[in-house]
C-alpha positions as CSV (number, residue, x, y, z in Angstrom):
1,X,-4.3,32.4,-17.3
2,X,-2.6,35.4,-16.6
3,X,1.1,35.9,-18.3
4,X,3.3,35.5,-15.1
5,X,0.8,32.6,-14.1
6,X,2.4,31.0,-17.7
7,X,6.2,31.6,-16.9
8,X,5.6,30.3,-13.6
9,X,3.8,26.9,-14.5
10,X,7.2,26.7,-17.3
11,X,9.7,26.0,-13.9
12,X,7.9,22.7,-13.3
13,X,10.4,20.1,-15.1
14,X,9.1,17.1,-17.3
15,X,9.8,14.5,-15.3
16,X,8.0,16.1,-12.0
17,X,4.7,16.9,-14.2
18,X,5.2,12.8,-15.2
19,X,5.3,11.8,-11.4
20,X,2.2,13.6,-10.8
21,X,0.3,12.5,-14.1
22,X,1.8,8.8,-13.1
23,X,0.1,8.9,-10.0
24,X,-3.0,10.0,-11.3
25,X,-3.4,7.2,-14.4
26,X,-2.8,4.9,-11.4
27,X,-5.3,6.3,-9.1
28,X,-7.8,6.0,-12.5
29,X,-6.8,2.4,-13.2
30,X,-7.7,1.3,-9.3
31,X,-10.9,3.4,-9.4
32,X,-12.0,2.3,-12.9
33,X,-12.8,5.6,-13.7
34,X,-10.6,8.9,-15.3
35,X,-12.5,11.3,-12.9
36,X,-10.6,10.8,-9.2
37,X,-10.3,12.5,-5.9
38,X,-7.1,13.3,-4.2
39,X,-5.2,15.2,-2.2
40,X,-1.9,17.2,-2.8
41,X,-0.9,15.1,0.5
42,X,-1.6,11.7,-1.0
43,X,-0.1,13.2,-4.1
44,X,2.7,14.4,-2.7
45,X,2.8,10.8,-0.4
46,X,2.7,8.6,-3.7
47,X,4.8,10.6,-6.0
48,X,7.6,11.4,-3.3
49,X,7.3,15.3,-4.5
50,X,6.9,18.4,-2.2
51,X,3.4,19.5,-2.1
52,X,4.6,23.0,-3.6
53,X,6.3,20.7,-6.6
54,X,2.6,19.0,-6.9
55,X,0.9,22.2,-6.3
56,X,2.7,23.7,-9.6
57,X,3.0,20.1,-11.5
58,X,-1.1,20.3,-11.1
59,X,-0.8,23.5,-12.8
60,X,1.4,22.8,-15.5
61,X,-0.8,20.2,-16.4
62,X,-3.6,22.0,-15.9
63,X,-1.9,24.6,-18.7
64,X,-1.5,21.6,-21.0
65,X,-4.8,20.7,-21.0
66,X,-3.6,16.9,-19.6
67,X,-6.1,17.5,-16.7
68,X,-8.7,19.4,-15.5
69,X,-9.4,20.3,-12.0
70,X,-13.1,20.4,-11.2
71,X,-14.7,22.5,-8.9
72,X,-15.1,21.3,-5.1
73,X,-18.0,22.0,-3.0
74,X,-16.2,22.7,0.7
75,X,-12.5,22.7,1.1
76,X,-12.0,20.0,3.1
77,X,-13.3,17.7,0.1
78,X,-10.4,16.1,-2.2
79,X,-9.9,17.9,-5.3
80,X,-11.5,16.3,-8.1
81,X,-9.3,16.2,-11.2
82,X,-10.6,14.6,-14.9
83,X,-8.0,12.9,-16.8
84,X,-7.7,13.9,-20.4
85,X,-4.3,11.9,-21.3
86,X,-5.0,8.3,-23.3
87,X,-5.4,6.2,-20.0
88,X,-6.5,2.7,-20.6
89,X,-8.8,1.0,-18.0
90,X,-8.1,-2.5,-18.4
91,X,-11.1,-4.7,-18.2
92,X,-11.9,-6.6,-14.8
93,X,-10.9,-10.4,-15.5
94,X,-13.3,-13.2,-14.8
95,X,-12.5,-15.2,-11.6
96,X,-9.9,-18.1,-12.4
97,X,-11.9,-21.5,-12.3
98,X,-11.2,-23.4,-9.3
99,X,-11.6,-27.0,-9.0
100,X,-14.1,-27.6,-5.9
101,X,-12.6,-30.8,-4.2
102,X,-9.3,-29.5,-5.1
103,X,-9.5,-26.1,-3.2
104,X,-11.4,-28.5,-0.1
105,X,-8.6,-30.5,-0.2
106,X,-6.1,-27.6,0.0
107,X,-7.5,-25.7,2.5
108,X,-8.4,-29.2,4.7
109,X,-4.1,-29.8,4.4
110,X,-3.5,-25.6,5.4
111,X,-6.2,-25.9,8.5
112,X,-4.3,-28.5,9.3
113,X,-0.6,-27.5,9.4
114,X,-1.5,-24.1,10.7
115,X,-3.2,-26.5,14.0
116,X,0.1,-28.1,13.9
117,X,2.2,-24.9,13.4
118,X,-0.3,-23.8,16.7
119,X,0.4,-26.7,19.1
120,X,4.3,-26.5,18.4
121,X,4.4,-22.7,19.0
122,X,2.6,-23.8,22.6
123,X,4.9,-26.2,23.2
124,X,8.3,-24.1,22.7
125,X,6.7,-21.7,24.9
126,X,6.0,-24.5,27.9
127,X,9.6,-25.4,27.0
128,X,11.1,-21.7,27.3
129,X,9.1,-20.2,30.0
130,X,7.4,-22.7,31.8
131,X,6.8,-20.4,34.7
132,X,5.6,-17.3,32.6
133,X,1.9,-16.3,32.8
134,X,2.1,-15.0,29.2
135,X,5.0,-16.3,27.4
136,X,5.6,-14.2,24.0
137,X,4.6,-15.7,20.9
138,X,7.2,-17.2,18.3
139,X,6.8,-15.3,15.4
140,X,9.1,-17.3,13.4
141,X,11.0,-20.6,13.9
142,X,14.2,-21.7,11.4
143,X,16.2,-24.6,11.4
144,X,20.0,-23.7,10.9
145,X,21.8,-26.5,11.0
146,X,20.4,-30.4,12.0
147,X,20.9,-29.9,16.3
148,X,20.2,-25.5,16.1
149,X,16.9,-23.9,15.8
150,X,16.6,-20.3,15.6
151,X,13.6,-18.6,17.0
152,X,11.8,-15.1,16.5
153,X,9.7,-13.6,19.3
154,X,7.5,-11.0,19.7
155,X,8.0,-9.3,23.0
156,X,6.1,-5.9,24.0
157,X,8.1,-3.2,25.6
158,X,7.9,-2.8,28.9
159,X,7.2,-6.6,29.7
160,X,8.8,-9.1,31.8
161,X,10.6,-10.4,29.0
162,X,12.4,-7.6,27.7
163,X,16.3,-7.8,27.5
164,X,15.6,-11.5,27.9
């Protein structure tokens, strides 16, 4: 690296060459691996940094020997970087043992509220706008007090219903 290339790469502060190594050791821990592929966009998106602030973190750590950029193929392919920094990649944990009749029984009660949850959300809608074609949908429904209800719809723009 050439000597201004050095003094350059120094500007880059700590805590921005932490972002970008943070994002990294996450990107290794989700892919199992401490080879990746990103973007300076996604880094830049997942660190909240400027690309050109990622652009010279990369380098800095590049200089450090934390990482090491590997060469690409074509330019539109991600930049493949290899982690060098002590990055654990935990272990993927067995599935949790589920009782069978249990989890039936469960999902036979949530089936059966969600039919119930259904037919009430048709019924409000009867109720509201009993001559509508396509009433909105009831997003959410809230009791405030014992005789008040509050309700939530879902009305696209543009539709009979706005400013309703």
């Amino acid at each position: 690296m050439a000597q201004e290339d050095k003094e350059w790469v120094q500007i880059v502060s700590e805590r921005t060459k932490e972002r970008v190594l943070d994002v990294m050791i996450q990107r290794a821990v989700l892919t199992g691996s401490t080879r990746i592929q990103v973007t300076y966009d996604d880094l830049s998106k997942l660190s909240g940094l400027s690309k050109g602030a990622i652009f010279k973190a990369v380098k800095a750590l590049e200089a450090e020997n934390k990482i090491k950029k590997l060469p690409s193929r074509a330019r539109r392919i991600p930049n493949t970087y290899e982690i060098y920094t002590n990055v654990e990649i935990p272990e993927p944990k067995a599935s949790e043992i589920v009782d069978l009749p249990e989890y039936l029984e469960m999902t036979r009660s949530l089936k059966a509220k969600l039919r119930r949850l259904e037919q009430e959300n048709y019924e409000l809608k009867q109720i509201l706008f009993p001559d509508a074609k396509k009433a909105p949908d009831i997003v959410s429904k809230s009791q405030i007090t014992d005789d008040t209800v509050m309700l939530v719809f879902k009305i696209p723009k543009n539709s009979e219903f706005e400013g309703f």
